[in-house]
C-alpha positions in Angstrom: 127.3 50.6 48.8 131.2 51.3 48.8 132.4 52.2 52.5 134.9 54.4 52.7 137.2 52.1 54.9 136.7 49.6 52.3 139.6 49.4 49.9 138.6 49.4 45.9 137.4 46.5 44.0 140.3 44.8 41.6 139.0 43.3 38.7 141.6 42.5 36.2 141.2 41.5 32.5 142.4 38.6 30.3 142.8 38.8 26.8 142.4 35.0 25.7 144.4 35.3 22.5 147.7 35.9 21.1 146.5 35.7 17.2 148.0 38.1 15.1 145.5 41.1 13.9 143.0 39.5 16.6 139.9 41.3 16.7 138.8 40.4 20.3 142.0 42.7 21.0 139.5 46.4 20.1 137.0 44.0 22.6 139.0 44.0 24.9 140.1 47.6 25.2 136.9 48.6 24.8 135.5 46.8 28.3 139.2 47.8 29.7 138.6 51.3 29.3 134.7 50.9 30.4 135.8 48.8 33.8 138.2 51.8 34.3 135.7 54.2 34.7 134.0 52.8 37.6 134.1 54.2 41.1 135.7 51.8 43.2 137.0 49.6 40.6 141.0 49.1 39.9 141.6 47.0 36.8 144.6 45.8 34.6 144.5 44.3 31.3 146.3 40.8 31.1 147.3 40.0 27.3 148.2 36.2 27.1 150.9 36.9 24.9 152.8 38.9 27.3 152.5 35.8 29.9 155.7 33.4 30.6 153.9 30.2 30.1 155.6 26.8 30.2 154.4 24.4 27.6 156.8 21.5 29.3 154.7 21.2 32.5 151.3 21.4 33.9 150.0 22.9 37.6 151.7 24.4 39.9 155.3 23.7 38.0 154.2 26.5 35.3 152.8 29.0 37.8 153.8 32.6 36.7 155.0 34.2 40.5 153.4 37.4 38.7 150.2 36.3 37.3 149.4 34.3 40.3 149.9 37.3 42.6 147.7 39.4 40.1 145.1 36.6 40.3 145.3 35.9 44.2 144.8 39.9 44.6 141.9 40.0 42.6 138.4 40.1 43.3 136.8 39.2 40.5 137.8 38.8 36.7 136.8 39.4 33.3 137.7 37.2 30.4 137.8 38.2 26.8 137.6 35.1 24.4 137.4 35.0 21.3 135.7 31.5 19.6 137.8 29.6 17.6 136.1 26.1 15.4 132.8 26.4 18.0 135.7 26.6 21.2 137.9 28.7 23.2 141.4 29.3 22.3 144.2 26.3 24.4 146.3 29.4 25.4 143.5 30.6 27.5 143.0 27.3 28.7 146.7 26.8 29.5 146.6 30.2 31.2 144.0 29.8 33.1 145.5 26.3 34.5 148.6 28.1 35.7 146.3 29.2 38.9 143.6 26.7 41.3 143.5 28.4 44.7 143.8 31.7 43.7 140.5 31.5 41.3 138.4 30.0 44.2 135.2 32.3 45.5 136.1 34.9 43.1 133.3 36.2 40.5 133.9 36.1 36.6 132.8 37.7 33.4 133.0 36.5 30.5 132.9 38.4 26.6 132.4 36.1 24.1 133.6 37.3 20.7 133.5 36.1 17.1 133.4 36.6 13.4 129.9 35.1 13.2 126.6 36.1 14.5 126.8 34.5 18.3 129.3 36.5 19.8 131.3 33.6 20.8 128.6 32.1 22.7 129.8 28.7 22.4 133.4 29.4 23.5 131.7 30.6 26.7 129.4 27.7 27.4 132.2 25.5 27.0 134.2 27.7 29.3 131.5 27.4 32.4 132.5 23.9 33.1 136.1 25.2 33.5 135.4 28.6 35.6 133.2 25.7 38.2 136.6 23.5 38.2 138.9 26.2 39.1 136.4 27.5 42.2 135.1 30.7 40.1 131.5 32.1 40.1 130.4 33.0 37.2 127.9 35.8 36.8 124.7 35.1 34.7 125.6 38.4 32.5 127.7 38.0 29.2 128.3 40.1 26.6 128.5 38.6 23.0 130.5 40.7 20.6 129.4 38.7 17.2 130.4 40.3 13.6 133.0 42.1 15.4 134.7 42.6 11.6 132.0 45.1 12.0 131.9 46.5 15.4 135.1 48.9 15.5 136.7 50.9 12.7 140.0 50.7 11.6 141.5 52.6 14.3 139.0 50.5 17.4 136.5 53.0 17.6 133.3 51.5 18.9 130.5 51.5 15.8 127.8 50.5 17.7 127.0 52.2 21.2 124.7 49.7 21.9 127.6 47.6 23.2 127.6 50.3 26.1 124.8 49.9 27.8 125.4 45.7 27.1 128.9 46.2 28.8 127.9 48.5 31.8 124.7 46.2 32.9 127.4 43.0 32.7 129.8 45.7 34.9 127.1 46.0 37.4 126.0 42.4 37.9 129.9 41.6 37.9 131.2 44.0 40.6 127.9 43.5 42.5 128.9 39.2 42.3 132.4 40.3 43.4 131.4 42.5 46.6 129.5 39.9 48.0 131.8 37.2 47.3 134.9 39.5 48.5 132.6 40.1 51.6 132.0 36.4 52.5 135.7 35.8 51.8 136.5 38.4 54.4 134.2 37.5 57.0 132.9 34.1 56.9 135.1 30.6 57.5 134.7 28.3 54.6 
């Protein structure tokens, strides 16, 4: 239960692809505009494209002073990635890397989406290794958008309301994950 000394939740949202007509893009707003209406909740949503990355350097050289405030502020995150040839796409990756301390206690979500029938399930158990790497919890909830040709009309109308209920019990376990961990953060010495 939300205090009312306690200041709202910020869980922001990454977009993991900068593919022209990219489906996981009507994903994405979708769970942007879900995340929005929660009490307690402040959100953003981070498009990859609209990053400054470096592609001459690696680490700390290519932070984003931005980004990395965004992502230090944050207490938990929600990726959106689409799966790409049974992976996730590099410019995620290469995002992602851009950060290390900032990431570290902090829960994460992660929306899996493809073309196919498994929702880009693949792309996110490859991506588990990473989120351990870079310090982040992940939450046992996903949400697998597969056949997403045929999730959203043309205009990115949801089709099937299904996906809300999916997306609001992944919301729950995800700001639940990031209260606790904003909590031991706050009050208890690593």
């Amino acid at each position: 239960m939300q205090t009312q000394a306690e200041h709202p939740l910020f869980i922001p949202l990454i977009l993991g692809t900068a593919r022209q007509e990219r489906q996981s893009e009507h994903v994405a707003r979708f769970v942007f505009e879900q995340t929005k209406k929660r009490a307690g909740v402040e959100t953003e949503l981070i498009d990859v494209r609209a990053l400054p990355m470096r592609l001459d350097d690696a680490g700390e050289q290519m932070k984003d002073p931005a980004f990395s405030s965004t992502i230090e502020r944050c207490d938990g995150l929600i990726l959106i990635t689409p799966e790409y040839n049974h992976g996730y796409p590099g410019l995620l990756k290469h995002a992602l890397d851009m950060n290390l301390k900032e990431y570290i206690h902090k829960a994460v979500g992660i929306c899996g989406v493809s073309a196919g029938p498994f929702g880009g399930a693949r792309a996110i158990e490859n991506l588990l290794p990473v989120m351990r790497e870079l310090g982040l919890v992940t939450i046992f909830e996903d949400v697998n958008f597969g056949n997403v040709g045929k999730l959203f009309d043309e205009s990115g109308q949801l089709l099937d309301q299904n996906y809300v209920l999916r997306v609001n019990k992944f919301l729950d376990e995800l700001i639940w994950m990031s209260r606790v961990l904003r909590h031991g953060r706050e009050r208890v010495a690593p």
